[in-house]
TORVEX-533705 format. One record per residue (C-alpha): x, y, z; residue number from 1; residue in one letter. Coordinates in pm, whole numbers, plus 50000, padded with zeros to 5 digits. Example, Ala and Ser with C-alpha at 12.3 -4.5 7.8 and 13.67 -1.06 7.14 Angstrom:
2
ATOM	u	v	w	nutor	kevex
ATOM	51230	49550	50780	1	a $
ATOM	51367	49894	50714	2	s $
***
This chain:
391
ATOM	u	v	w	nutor	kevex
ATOM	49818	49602	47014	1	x $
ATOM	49716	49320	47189	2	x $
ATOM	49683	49459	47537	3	x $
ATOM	49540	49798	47407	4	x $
ATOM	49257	49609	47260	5	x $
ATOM	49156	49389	47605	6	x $
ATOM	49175	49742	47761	7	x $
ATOM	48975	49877	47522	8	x $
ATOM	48697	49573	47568	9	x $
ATOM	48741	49634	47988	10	x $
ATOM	48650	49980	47938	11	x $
ATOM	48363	49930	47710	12	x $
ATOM	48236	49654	47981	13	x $
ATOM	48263	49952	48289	14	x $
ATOM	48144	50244	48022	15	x $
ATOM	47893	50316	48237	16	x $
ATOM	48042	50320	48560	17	x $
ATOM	48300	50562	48415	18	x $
ATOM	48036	50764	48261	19	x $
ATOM	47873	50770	48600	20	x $
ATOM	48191	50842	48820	21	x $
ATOM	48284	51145	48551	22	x $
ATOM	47917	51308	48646	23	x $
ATOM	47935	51213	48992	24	x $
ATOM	48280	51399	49036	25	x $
ATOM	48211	51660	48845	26	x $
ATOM	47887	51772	49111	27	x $
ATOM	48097	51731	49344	28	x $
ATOM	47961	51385	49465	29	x $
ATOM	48138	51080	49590	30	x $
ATOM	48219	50771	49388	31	x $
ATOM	47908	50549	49283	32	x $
ATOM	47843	50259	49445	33	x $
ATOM	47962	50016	49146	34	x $
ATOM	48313	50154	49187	35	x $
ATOM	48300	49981	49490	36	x $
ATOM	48140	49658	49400	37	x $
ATOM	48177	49582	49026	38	x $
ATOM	48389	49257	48957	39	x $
ATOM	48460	49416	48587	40	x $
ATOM	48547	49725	48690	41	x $
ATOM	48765	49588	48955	42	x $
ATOM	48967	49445	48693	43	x $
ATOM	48949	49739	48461	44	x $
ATOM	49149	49914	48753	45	x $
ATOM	49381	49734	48812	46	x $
ATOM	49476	49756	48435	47	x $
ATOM	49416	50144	48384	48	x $
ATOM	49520	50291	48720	49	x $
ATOM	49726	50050	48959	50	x $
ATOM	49936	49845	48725	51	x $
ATOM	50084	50224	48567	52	x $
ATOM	50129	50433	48849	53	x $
ATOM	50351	50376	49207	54	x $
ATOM	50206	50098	49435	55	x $
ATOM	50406	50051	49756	56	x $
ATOM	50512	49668	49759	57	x $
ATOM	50657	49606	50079	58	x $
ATOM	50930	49708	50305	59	x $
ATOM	51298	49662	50330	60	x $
ATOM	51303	49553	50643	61	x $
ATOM	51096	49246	50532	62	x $
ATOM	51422	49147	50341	63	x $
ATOM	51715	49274	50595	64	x $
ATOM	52018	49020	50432	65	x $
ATOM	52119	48889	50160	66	x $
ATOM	51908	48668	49940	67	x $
ATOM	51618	48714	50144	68	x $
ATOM	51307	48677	49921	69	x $
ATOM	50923	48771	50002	70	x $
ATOM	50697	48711	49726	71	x $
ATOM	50407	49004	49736	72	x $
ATOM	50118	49064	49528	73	x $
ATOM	50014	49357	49343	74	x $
ATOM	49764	49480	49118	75	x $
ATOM	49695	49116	49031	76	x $
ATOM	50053	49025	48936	77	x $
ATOM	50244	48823	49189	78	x $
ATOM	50598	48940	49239	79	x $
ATOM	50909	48849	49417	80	x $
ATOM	51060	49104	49642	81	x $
ATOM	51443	49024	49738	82	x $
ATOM	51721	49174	49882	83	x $
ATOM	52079	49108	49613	84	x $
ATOM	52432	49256	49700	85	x $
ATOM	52297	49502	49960	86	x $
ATOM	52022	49619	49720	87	x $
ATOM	51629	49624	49646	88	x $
ATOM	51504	49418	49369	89	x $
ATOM	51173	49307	49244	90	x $
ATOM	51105	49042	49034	91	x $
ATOM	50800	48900	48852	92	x $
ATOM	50681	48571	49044	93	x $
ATOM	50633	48376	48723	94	x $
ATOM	50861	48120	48564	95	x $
ATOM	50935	48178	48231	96	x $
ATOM	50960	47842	48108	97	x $
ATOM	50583	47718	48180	98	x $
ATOM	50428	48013	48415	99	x $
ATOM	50493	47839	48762	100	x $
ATOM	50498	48082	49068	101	x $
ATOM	50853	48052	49189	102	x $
ATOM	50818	48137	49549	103	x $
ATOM	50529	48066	49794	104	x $
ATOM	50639	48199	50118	105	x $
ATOM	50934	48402	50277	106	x $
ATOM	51273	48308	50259	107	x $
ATOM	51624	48337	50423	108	x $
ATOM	51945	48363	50235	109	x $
ATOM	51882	48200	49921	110	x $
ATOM	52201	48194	49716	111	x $
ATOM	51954	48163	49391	112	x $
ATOM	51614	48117	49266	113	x $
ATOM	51454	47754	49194	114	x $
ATOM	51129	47706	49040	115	x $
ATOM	50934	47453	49192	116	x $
ATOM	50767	47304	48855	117	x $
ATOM	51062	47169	48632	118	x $
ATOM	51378	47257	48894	119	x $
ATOM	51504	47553	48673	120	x $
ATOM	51702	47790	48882	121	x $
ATOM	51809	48172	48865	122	x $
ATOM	52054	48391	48974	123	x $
ATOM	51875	48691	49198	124	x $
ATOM	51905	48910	48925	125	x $
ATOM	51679	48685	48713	126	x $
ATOM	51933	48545	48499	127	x $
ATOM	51868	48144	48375	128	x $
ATOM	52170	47942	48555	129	x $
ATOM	52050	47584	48515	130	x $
ATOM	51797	47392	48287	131	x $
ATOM	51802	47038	48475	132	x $
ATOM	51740	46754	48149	133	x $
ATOM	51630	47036	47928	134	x $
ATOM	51867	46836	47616	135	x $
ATOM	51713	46519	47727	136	x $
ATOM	51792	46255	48021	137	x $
ATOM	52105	46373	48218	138	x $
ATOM	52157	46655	47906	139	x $
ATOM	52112	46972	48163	140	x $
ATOM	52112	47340	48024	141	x $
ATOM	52232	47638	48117	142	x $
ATOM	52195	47997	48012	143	x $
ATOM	52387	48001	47713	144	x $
ATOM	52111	47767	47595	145	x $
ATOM	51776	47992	47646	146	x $
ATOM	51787	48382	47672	147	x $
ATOM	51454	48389	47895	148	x $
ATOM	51500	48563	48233	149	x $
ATOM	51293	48656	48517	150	x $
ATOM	51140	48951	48442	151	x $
ATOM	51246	49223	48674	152	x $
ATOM	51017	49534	48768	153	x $
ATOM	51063	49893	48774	154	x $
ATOM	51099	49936	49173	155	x $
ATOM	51224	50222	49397	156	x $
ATOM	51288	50275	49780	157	x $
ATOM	51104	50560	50001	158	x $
ATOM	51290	50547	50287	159	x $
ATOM	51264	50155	50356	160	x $
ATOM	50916	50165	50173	161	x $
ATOM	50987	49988	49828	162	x $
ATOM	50752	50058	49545	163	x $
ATOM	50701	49911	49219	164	x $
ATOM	50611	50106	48894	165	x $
ATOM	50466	49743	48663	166	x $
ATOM	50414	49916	48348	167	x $
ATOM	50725	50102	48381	168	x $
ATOM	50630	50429	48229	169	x $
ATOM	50542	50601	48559	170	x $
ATOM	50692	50952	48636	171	x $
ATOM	51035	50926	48872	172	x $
ATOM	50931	50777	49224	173	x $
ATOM	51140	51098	49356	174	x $
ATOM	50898	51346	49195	175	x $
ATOM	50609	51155	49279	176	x $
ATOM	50707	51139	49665	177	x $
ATOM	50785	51517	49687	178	x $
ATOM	50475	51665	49856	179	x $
ATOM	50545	51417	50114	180	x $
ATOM	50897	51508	50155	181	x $
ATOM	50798	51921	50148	182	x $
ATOM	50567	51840	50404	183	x $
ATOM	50750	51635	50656	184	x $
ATOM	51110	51834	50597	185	x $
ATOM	51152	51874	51001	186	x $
ATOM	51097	51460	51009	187	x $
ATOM	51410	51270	50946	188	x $
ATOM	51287	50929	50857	189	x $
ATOM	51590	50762	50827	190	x $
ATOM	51680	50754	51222	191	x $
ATOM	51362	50552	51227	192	x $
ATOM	51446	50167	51228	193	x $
ATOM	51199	49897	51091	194	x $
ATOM	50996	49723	51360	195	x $
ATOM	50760	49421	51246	196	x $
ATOM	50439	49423	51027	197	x $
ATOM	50133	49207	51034	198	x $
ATOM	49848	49168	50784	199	x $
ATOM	49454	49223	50855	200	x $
ATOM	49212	49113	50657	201	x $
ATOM	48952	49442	50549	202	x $
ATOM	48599	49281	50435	203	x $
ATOM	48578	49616	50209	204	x $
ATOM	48688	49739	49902	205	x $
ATOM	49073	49908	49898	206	x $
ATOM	48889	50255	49827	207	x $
ATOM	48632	50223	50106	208	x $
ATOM	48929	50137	50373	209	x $
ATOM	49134	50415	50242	210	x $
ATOM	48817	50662	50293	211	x $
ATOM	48723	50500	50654	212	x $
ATOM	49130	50572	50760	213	x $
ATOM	49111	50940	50606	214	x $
ATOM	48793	50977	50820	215	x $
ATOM	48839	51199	51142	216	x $
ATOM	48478	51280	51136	217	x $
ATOM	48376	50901	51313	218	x $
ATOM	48631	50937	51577	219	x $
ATOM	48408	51026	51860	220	x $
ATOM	48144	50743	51788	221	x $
ATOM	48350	50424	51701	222	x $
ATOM	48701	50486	51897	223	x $
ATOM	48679	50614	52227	224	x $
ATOM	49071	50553	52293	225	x $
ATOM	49129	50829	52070	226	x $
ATOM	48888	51027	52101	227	x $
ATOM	48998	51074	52485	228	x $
ATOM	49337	51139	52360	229	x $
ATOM	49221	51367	52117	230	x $
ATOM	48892	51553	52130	231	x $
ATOM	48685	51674	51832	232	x $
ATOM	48809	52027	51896	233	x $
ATOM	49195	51900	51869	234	x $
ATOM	49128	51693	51542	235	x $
ATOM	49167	51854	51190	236	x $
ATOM	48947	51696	50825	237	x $
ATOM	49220	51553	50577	238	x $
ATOM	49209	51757	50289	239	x $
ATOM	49415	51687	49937	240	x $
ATOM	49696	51906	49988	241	x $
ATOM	49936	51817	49645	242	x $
ATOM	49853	51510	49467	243	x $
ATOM	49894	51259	49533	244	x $
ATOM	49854	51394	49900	245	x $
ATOM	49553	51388	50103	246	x $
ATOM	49687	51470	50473	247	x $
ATOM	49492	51551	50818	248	x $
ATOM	49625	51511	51163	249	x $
ATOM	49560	51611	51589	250	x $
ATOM	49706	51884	51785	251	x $
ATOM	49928	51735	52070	252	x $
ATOM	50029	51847	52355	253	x $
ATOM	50276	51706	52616	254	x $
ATOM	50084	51423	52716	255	x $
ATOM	50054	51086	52467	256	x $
ATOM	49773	50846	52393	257	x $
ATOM	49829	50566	52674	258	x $
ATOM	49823	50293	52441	259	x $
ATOM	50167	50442	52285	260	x $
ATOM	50286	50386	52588	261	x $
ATOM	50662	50509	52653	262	x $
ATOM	50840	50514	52316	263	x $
ATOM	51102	50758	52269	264	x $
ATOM	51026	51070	52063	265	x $
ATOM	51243	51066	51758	266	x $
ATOM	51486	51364	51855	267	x $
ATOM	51572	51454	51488	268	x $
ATOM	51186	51602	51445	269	x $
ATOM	51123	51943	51439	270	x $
ATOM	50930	52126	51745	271	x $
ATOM	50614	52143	51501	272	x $
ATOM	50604	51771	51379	273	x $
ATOM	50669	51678	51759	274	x $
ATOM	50352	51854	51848	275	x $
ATOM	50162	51684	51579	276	x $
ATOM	50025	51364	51450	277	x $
ATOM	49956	51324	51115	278	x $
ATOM	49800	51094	50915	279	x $
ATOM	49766	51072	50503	280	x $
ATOM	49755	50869	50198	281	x $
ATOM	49986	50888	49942	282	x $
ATOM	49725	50764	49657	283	x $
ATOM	49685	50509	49551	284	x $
ATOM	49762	50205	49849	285	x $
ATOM	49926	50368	50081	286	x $
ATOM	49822	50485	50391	287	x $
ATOM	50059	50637	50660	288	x $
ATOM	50075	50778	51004	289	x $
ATOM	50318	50982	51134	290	x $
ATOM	50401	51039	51493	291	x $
ATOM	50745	51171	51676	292	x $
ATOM	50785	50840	51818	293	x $
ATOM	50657	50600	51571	294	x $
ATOM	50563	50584	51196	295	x $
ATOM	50278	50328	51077	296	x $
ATOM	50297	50262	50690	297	x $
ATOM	49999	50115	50623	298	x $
ATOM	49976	49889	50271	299	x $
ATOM	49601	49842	50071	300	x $
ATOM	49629	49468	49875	301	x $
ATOM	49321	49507	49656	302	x $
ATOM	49242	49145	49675	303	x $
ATOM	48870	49141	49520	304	x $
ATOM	48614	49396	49490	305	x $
ATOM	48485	49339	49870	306	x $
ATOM	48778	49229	50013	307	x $
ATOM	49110	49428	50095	308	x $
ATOM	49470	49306	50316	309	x $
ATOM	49573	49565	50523	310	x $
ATOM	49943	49510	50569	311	x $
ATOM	50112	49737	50838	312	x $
ATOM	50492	49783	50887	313	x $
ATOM	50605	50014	51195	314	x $
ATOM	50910	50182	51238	315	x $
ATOM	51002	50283	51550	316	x $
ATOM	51367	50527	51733	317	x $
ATOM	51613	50332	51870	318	x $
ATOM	51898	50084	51898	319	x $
ATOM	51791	49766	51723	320	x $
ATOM	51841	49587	52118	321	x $
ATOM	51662	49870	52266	322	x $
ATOM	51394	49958	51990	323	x $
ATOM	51092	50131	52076	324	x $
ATOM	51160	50135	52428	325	x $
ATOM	51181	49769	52676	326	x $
ATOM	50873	49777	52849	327	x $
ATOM	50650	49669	52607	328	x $
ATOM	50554	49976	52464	329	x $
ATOM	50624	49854	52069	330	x $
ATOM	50385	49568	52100	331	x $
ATOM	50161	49745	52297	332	x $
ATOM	50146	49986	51980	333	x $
ATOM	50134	49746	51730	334	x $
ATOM	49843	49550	51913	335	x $
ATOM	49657	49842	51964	336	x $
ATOM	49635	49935	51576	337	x $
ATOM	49520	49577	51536	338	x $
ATOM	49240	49626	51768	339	x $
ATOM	49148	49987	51648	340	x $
ATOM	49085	49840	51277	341	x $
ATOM	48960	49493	51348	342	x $
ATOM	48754	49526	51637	343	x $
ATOM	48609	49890	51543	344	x $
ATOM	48645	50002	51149	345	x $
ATOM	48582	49643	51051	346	x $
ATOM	48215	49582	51145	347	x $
ATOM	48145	49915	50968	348	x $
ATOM	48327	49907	50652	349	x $
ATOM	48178	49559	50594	350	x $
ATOM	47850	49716	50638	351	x $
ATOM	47890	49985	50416	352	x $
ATOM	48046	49709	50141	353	x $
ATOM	47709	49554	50188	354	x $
ATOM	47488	49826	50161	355	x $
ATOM	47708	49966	49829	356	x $
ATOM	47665	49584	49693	357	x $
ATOM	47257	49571	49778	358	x $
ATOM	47160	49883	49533	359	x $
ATOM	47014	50042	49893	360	x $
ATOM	47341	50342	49841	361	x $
ATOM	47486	50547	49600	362	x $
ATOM	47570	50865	49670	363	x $
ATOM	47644	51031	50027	364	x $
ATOM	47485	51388	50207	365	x $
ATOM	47816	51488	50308	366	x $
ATOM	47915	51723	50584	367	x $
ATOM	48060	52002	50444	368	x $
ATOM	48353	52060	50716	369	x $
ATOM	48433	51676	50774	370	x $
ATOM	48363	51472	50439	371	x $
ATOM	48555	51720	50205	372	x $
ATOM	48800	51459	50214	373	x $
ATOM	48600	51183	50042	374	x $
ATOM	48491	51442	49745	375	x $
ATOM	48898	51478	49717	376	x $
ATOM	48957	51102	49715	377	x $
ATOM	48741	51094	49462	378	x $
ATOM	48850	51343	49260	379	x $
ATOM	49207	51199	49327	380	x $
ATOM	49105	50869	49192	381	x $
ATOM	48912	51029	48906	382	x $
ATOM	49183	51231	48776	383	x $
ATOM	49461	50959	48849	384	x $
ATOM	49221	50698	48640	385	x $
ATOM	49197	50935	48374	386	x $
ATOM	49583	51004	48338	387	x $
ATOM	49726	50653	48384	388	x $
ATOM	49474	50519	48100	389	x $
ATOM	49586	50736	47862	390	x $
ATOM	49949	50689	47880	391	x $
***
């Protein structure tokens, strides 16, 4: 009762936001500004929409051996995720005993979990295994003496991708990958190996960078790489294909941007994905781009109302000594997504941050070929936000 009451107060505080975003939908508008830039609402989603439905987490490849730990956050709560007996786990950061964060960076082949604050330790599962002094000087405990445990979460695997579920009440992750899967059948993932990742930091909010990466209407002004690579004619608006689906894409032909470089094509692709790049989010924080020689899986940290971490992981074809090609051509990728957001989106989703947070914008004139997409991310996040708070 407790926690349906403090969402009850959150949602009185962002009434009229809500009430706002409802009409705003409805006439087929965009999302109003205060979505964007309201501290109280920020909270109230976190609670109502990304704390019950999937949020992807990290990556496997982040934890390749055993007892490898990365602690992540999401949705406000900081987790732990770790790799035990060949398997995926996540775990709540927190310490039972007093509410200490257990882990505060990456680790290697930890045989168990110790939390900094009083020395307690637990196996990987989350089980209590020692309690040092906890009966008094040189009196230690163990688990037979306290039933508490790390709290584990609900977590799956999407093909390396691991996602969390916190509120544990969200449909299958199966079912709620399968437009994905219908849409990239000719794509076998699996022959693609893990690669590296890097973070960016997005001075936006996690909707506004998920709107600016769905955007293949701004090509042609703010990246000329691509746009040389791919002209307007060649480039297709995302469009919400199957919740929780929004997917758009370019027309290739035999030649590749030159900032790909030479990485092998993926031979287990079918001829149609191999003549196409596409690029989607799978709502809500994950943003992904799929080509027949390398797959960018883009993660949104909502880290404050203005303020977003863009963590990448790539995934390239080849033997692990031979991956992505030797001449380069991996880095070369992996640099030149860096330099795409950083150095081009960033100036302009910090501006339109700022000119949501002045009062000076609310809602959009929208071009009715191009922008369709940002009526369907908001009708996406709408509907989602409606559905998760009433479960």
């Amino acid at each position: 009762m407790a926690v349906k009451g403090e969402c009850y107060d959150k949602r009185r505080a962002v009434g009229p936001i809500l009430d706002a975003l409802k009409t705003a939908v409805e006439a087929g508008g965009t999302l109003p500004a205060a979505a964007y830039c309201d501290p109280d609402f920020f909270r109230y989603e976190q609670d109502a929409l990304l704390r019950r439905t999937w949020m992807l987490a990290g990556a496997g490849g982040q934890v390749p051996n055993q007892g490898d730990a990365v602690p992540v956050e999401i949705a406000g709560r900081s987790l732990i995720l770790l790799r035990d007996k060949g398997a995926i786990r996540v775990l709540s950061n927190v310490c039972p005993h007093r509410g200490a964060l257990i882990l505060s960076r990456a680790r290697s082949a930890l045989p168990m979990l110790t939390c900094p604050y009083h020395g307690w330790s637990f196996s990987l599962s989350g089980d209590v295994k020692t309690m040092p002094h906890f009966h008094g000087e040189g009196i230690h405990g163990t688990g037979k003496d306290c039933s508490a445990r790390i709290q584990e979460i609900r977590s799956g695997v999407w093909n390396d991708l691991v996602f969390v579920n916190i509120d544990g009440n969200a449909p299958d992750l199966e079912s709620y990958m399968m437009p994905v899967d219908a849409h990239f059948d000719g794509f076998d993932f699996t022959s693609m190996r893990y690669g590296g990742t890097f973070d960016l930091d997005a001075p936006g909010n996690w909707k506004l960078v998920a709107e600016n990466y769905l955007d293949n209407y701004h090509i042609f002004a703010v990246h000329p790489s691509i746009d040389a690579s791919f002209p307007q004619d060649r480039r297709k608006p995302a469009r919400l294909i199957d919740p929780p689906l929004i997917l758009g894409g370019y027309d290739m032909d035999s030649a590749r941007p030159s900032y790909l470089g030479s990485l092998p094509v993926n031979p287990n692709v079918s001829e149609g994905l191999k003549r196409r790049n596409s690029f989607f989010t799978v709502f809500p924080n994950v943003l992904l781009h799929v080509w027949p020689y390398c797959v960018m899986a883009m993660q949104l940290v909502p880290a404050a109302p203005d303020r977003t971490i863009e963590r990448y992981f790539f995934y390239f074809y080849g033997a692990e000594e031979t991956l992505g090609g030797d001449d380069g051509s991996r880095d070369a990728a992996m640099a030149a997504y860096r330099d795409v957001n950083e150095l081009q989106d960033f100036p302009l989703v910090s501006a339109m941050q700022a000119s949501r947070a002045s009062g000076a914008f609310d809602q959009g004139r929208l071009s009715p070929y191009w922008d369709c997409m940002v009526h369907d991310y908001a009708k996406l996040y709408a509907e989602a936000l409606q559905t998760a708070a009433m479960r």
